[in-house]
Residue frames as qw, qx, qy, qz and C-alpha x, y, z in Angstrom:
[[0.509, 0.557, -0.377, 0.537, -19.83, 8.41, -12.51],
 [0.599, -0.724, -0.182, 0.290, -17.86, 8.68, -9.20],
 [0.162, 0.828, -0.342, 0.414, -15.71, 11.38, -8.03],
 [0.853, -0.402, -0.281, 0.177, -13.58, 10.33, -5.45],
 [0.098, 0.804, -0.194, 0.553, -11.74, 13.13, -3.46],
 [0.733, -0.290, -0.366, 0.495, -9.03, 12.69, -1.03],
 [0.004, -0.933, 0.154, -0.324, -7.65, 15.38, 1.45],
 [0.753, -0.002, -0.440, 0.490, -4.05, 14.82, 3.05],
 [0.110, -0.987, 0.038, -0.115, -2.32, 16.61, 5.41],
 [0.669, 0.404, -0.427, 0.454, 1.44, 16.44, 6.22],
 [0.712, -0.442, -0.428, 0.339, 2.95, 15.62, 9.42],
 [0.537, -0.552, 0.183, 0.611, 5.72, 17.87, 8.66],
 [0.495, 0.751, 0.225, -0.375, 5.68, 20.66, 6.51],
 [0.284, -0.558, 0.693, 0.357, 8.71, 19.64, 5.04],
 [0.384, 0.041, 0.890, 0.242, 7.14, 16.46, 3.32],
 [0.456, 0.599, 0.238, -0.614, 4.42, 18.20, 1.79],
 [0.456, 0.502, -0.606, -0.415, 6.05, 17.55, -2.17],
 [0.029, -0.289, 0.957, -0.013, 7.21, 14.20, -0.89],
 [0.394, 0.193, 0.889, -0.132, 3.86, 13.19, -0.45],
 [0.764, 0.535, 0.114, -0.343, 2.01, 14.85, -3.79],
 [0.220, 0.632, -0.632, -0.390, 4.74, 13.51, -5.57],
 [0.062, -0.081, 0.994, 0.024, 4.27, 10.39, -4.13],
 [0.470, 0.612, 0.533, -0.347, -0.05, 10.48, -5.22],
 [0.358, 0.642, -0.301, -0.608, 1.09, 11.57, -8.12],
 [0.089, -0.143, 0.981, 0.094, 2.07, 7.94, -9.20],
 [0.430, 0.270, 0.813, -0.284, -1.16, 6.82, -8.55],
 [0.470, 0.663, 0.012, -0.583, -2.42, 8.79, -12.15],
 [0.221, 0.364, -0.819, -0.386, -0.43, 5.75, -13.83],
 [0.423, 0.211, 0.825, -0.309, -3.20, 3.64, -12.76],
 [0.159, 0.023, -0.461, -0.872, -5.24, 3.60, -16.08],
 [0.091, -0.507, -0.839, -0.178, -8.95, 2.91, -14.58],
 [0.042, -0.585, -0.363, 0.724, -9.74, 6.42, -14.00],
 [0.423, 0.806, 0.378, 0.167, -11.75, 9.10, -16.55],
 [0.009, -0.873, 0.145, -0.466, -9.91, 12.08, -14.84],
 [0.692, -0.585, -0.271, 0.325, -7.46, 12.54, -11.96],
 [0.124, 0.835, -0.066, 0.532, -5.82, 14.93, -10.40],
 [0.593, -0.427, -0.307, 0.610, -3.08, 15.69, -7.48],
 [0.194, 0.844, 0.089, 0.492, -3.13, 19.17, -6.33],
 [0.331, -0.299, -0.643, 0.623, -1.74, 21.15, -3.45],
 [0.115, -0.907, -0.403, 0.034, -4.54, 23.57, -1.60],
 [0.304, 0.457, -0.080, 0.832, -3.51, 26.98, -2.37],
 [0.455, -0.095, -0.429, 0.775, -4.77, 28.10, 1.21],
 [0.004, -0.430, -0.399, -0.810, -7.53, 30.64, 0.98],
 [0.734, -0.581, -0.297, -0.187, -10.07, 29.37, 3.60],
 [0.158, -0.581, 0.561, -0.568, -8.47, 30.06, 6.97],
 [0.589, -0.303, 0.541, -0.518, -10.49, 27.62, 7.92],
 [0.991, -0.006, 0.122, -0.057, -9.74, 24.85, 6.09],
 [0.040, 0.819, -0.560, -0.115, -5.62, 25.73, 6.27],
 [0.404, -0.580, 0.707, -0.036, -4.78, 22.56, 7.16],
 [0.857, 0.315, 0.376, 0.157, -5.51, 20.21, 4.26],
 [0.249, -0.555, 0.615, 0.501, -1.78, 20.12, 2.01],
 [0.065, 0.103, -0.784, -0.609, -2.81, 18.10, -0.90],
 [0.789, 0.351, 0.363, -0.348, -6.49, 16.62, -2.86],
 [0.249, -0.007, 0.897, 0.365, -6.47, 13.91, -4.69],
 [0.575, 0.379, 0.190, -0.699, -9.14, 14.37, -7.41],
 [0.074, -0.040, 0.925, 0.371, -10.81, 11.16, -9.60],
 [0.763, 0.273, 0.147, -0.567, -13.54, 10.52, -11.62],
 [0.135, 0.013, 0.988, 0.076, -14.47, 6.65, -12.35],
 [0.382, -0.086, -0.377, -0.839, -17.17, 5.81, -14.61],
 [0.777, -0.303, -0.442, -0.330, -18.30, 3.19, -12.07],
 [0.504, -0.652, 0.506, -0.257, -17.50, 1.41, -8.52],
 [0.926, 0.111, 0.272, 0.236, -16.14, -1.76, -10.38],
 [0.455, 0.787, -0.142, 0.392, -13.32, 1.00, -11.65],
 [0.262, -0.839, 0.235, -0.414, -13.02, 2.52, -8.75],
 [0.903, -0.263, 0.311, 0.137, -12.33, -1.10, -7.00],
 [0.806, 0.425, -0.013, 0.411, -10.01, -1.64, -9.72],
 [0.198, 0.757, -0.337, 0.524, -7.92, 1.72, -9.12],
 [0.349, -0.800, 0.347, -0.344, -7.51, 0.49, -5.76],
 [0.977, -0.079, 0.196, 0.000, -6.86, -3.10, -6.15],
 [0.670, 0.639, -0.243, 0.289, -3.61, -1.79, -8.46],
 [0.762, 0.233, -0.194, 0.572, -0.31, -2.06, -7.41],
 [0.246, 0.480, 0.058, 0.840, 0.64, 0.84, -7.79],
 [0.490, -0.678, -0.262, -0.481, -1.96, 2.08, -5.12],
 [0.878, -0.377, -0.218, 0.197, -0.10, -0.02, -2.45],
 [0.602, -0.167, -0.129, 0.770, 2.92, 1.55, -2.98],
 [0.153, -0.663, -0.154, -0.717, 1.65, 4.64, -3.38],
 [0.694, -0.685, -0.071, -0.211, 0.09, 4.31, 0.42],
 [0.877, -0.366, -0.209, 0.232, 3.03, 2.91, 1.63],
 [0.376, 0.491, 0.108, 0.778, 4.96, 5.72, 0.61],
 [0.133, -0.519, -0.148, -0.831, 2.50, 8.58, 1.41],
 [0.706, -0.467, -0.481, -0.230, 1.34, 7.07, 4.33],
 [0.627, -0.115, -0.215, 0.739, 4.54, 7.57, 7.05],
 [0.438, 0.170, 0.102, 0.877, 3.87, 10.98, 6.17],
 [0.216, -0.437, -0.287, -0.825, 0.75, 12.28, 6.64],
 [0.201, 0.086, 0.613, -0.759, -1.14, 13.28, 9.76],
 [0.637, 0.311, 0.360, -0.608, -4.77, 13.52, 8.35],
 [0.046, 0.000, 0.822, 0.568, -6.26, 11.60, 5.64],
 [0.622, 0.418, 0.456, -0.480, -10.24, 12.21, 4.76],
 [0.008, 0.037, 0.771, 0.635, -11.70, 10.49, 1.19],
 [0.490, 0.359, 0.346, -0.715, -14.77, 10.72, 0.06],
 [0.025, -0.106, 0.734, 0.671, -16.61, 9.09, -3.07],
 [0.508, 0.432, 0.265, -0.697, -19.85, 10.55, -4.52],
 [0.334, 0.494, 0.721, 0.353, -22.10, 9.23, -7.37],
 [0.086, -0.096, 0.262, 0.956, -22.19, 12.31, -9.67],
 [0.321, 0.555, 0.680, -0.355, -25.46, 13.71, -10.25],
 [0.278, 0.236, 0.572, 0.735, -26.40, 13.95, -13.84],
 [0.113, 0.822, 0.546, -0.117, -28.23, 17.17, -15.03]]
């Protein structure tokens, strides 16, 4: 399995909905196991400045390709993109045990 975890930030705290609303879309994509759009509730001082995580699990990297190759994905970015200042992603291979 992969997890594949995005962190946004917003240019302007203003857009902050505008842009989980617009990652929210991307959960109509139907090659994921699990996803998830949250915003960061803020705890860590020291990581203040991530606004939203994207959270997926794919049971493979031939999914994962897929979830990005959709549509939907494009406009999704093209959307959410304009908006945000940061963008980090990771994607781990889950370690079974």
């Amino acid at each position: 399995m992969i997890r594949h975890i995005v962190f946004f930030s917003a240019k302007r705290r203003e857009d902050i909905e505008a842009i989980r609303t617009g990652l929210s879309r991307l959960g109509a994509i139907p090659h994921s196991s699990r996803f998830e759009v949250s915003l960061n509730t803020k705890v860590d001082p020291l990581s203040d400045e991530v606004d939203v995580v994207v959270y997926a699990e794919f049971a493979d990297a031939e999914a994962l390709a897929a979830y990005k190759a959709d549509p939907i994905y494009a406009e999704a970015t093209r959307q959410v993109r304009p908006l945000r200042e940061l963008r980090y992603s990771a994607d781990i291979v889950a370690q079974s045990g």
